[in-house]
C-alpha positions in Angstrom: -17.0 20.9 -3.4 -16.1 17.8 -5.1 -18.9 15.2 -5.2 -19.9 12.3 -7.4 -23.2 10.6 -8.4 -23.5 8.4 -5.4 -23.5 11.5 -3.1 -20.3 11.3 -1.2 -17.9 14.3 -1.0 -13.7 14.6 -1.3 -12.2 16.8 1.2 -9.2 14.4 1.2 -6.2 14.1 -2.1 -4.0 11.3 -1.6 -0.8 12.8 -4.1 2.1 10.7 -4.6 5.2 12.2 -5.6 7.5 9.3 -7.2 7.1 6.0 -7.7 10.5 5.7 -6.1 11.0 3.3 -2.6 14.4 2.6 -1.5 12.6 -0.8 0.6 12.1 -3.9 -0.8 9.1 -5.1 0.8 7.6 -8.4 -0.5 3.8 -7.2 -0.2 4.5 -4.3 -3.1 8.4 -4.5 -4.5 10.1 -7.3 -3.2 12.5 -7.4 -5.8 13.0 -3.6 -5.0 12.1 0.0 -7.6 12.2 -1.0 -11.4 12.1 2.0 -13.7 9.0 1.8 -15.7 9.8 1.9 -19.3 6.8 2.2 -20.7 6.2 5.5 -19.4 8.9 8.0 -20.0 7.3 10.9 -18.2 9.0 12.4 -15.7 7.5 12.5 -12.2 5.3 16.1 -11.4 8.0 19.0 -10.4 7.2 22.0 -8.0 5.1 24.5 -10.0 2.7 21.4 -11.3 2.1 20.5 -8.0 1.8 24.0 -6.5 -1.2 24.6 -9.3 -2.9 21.2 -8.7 -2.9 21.6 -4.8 -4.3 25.4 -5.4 -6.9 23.3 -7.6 -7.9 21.5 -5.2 -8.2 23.5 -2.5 -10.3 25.7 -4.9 -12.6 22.6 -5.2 -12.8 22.3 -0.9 -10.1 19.9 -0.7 -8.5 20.7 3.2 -6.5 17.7 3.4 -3.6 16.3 1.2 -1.2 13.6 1.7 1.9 13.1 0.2 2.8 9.4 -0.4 4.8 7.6 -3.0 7.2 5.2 -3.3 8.6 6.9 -0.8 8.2 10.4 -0.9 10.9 11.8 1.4 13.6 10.4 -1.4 12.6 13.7 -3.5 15.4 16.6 -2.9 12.3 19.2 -2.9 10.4 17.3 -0.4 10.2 20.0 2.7 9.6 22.4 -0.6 6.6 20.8 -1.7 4.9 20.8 2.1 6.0 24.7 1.8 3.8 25.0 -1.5 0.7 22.7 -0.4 0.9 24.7 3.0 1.8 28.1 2.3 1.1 29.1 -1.4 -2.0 26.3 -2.1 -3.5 27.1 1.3 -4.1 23.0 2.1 -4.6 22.9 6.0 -3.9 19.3 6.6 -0.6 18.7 4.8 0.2 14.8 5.8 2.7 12.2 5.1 3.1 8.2 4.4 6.6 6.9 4.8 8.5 3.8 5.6 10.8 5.7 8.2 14.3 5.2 6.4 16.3 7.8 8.1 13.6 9.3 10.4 15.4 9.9 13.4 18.0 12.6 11.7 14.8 13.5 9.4 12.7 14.2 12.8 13.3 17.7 13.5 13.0 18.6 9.9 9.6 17.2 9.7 8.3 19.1 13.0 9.6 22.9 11.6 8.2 22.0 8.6 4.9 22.3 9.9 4.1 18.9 8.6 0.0 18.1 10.5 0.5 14.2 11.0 2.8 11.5 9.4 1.9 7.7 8.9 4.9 4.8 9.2 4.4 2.2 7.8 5.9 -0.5 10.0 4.9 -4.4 9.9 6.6 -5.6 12.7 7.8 -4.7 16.2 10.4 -7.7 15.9 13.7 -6.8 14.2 14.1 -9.9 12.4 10.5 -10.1 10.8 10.9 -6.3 9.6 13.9 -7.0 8.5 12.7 -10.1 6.4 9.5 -8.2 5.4 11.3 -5.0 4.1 15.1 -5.7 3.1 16.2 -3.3 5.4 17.3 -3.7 9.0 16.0 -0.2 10.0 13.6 -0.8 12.6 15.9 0.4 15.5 16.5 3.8 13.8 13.0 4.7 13.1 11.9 3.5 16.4 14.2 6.1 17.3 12.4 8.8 15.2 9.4 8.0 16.7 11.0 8.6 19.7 12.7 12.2 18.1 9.0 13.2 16.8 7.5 12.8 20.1 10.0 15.1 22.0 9.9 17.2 19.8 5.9 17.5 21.1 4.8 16.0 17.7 1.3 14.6 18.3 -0.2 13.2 15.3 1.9 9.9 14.4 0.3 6.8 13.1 1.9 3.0 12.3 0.6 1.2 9.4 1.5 -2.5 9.4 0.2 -4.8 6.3 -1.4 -7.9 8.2 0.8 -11.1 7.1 -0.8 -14.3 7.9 2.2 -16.5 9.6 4.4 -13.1 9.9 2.9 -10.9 12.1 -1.0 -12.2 12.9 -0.5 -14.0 16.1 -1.3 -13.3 19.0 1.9 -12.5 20.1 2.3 -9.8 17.7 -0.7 -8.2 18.9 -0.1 -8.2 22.5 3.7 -6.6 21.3 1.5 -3.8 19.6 -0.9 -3.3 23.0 2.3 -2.7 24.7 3.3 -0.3 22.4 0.1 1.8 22.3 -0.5 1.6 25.9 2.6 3.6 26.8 2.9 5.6 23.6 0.4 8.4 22.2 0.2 7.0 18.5 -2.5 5.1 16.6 -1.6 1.7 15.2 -3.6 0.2 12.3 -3.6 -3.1 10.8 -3.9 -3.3 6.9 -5.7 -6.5 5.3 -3.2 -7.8 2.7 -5.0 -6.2 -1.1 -4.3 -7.9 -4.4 -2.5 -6.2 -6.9 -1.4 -6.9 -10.5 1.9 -9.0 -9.8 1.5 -10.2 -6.2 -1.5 -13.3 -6.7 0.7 -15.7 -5.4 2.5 -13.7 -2.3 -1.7 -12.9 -1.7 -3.0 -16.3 -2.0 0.2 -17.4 0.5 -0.5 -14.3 3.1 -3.7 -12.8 3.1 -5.5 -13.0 6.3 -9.1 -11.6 6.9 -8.6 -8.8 9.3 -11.7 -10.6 11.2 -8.6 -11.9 13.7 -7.2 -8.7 15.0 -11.0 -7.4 15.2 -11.7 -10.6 17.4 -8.8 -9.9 19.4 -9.9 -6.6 19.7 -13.3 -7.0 21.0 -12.0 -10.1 23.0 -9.9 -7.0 25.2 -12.3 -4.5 25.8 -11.6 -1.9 23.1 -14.9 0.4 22.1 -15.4 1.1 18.7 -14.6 5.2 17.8 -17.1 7.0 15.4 -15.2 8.9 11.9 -14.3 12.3 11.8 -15.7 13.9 8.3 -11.9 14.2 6.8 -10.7 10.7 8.3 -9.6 7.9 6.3 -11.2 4.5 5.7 -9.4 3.0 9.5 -12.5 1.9 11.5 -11.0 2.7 15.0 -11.1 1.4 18.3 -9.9 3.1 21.9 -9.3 1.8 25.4 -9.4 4.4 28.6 -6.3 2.8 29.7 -4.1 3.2 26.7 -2.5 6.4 25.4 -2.8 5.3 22.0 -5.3 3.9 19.5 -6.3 0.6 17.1 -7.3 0.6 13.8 -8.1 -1.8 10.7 -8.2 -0.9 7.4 -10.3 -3.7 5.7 -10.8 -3.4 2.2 -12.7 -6.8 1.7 -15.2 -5.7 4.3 -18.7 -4.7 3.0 -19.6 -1.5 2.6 -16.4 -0.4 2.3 -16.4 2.5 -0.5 -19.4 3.6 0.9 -17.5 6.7 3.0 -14.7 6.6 0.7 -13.9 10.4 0.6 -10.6 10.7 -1.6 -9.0 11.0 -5.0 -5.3 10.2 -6.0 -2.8 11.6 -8.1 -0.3 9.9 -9.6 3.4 10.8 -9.5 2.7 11.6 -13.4 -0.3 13.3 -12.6 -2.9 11.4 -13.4 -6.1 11.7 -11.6 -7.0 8.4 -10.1 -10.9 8.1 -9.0 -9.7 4.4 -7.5 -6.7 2.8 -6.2 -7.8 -0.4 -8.2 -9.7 0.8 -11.0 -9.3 1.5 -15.0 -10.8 4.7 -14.4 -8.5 7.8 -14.6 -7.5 10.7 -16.7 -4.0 12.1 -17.4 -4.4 16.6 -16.0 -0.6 17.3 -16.3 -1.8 19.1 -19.4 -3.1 22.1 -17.8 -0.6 22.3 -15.0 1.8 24.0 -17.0 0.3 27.6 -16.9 -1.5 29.7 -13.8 -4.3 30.7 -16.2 -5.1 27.0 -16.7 -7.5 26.9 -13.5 -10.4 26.9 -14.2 -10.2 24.9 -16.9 -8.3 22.3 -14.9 -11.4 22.5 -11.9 -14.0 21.9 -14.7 -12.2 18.5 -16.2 -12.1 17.7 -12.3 -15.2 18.0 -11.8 -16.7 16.4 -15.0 -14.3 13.4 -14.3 -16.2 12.6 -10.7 -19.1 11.3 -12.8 -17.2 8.2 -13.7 -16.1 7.2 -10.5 -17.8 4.2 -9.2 -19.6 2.6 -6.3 -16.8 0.4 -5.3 -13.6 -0.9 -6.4 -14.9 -4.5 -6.8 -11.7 -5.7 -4.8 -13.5 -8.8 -3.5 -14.3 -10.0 -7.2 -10.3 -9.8 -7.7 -10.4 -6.8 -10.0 -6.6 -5.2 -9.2 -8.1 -2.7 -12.2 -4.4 -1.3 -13.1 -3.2 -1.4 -10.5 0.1 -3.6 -10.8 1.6 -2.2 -7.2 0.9 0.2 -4.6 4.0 2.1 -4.8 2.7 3.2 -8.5 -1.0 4.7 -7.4 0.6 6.2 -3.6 -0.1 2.9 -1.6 
């Protein structure tokens, strides 16, 4: 079992796959992907992954999530959930995705035996998603929503990146109550989190998630306790809605107390932190099956190093210069 030096355990790998998004969203790549020149490394292929997930689940990982960029822009996507699934043994194989294409990639996703899927989705309005993303998409992954839940697809969350002036009113949030009251899906507001190259689009748009938590509490939603794989969403149910709240607040205290996963970058590098200097490259010993055990004891030795809290609050973005680079 992975475990570091302040007692908390990782069932839970957050792996990204490229740094690749075809959106242009203004929180993480508003001027859309850049190639990275300064790293030449080409992003992790099949076998490396299939060796690192065995790793892992080794080491008692039993969830993994696949993020990016956007990870369903890889041609061996459905492969690699085939590998973590199958041949690693994960048992929670998950995604993050911004949608593009999801009502033709629908079916594809359910007989892949994919476990749950997270879209990330900052507006209801067509307009504002369409401002916030570059992309006037929101009918067709509305759609695939639509295609997933046919298709008897149960585990669907919506992400949505809280934008003070863009979609924190009130407004917005009675759009979203309409939306989970009829539809089986968890919705979750994200506080806006300070990166390397977004100070000024933060300082313009960052609103304390203390308003949708208000609004929450002002409309009779009860508070829901953690399961022990979940992520770091502190949710909230109402007996007369099919569908859940959440808020992911990483400016609230005590945050990285239950933090309970790693990363790995689409290099493979081990990240202990999404913002954080700390973080070792292990593509090294992903290049041979009798590699192992050697690759669990650098794991393991490298949870010593990671630390109490990622210090967000004091405005240390660590190296992180955008979310699509560490898996969001």
């Amino acid at each position: 079992m992975l475990k570091d030096s302040f007692g908390r355990t990782f069932p839970y790998i957050r792996m990204s796959i490229t740094d690749v998004c075809n959106f242009k969203c203004g929180y993480c790549l508003p001027n859309g992907y850049q190639v990275d020149k300064s790293d030449n490394r080409k992003f992790l292929h099949l076998d490396e992954i299939k060796r690192l997930a065995k790793c892992f689940s080794e080491l008692g990982v039993n969830k993994i999530r696949i993020t990016g960029g956007e990870p369903t822009v890889r041609k061996d996507f459905f492969e690699i959930i085939k590998v973590l699934k199958v041949d690693a043994g994960i048992k929670k194989v998950v995604i993050t995705t911004n949608g593009y294409h999801l009502d033709k990639k629908a079916k594809l996703l359910v007989d892949s035996g994919l476990n749950g899927i997270n879209i990330s989705m900052d507006s209801l309005n067509r307009e504002t998603f369409k401002n916030v993303t570059g992309h006037d998409r929101l009918p067709e992954i509305l759609e695939g929503i639509k295609n997933l839940q046919e298709l008897g697809f149960e585990n669907i969350k919506i992400n949505a990146v809280l934008l003070n002036g863009i979609n924190s009113s009130e407004k917005d949030f009675d759009a979203w109550s309409k939306f989970v009251q009829i539809n089986k899906i968890d919705f979750r507001y994200i506080e806006l989190m300070q990166t390397g190259d977004n100070l000024e689009y933060f300082k313009k748009y960052h609103s304390s998630s203390k308003i949708f938590k208000n609004y929450l509490n002002e409309n009779n939603w009860i508070y829901q306790t953690l399961g022990k794989d979940a992520g770091p969403s502190i949710n909230y149910i109402n007996p007369e809605y099919k569908g859940k709240f959440g808020i992911i607040a990483p400016y609230s205290k005590d945050f990285c107390k239950t933090c309970n996963r790693l990363r790995i970058t689409s290099r493979g590098d081990l990240r202990l932190c999404l913002f954080g200097n700390t973080g070792i490259s292990v593509r090294h010993l992903l290049q041979k099956d009798d590699q192992l055990n050697e690759l669990k004891d650098l794991i393991l030795k490298q949870m010593q190093f990671k630390k109490e809290s990622h210090y967000l609050e004091l405005g240390d973005t660590g190296s992180t210069k955008n979310l699509s680079k560490t898996g969001g």
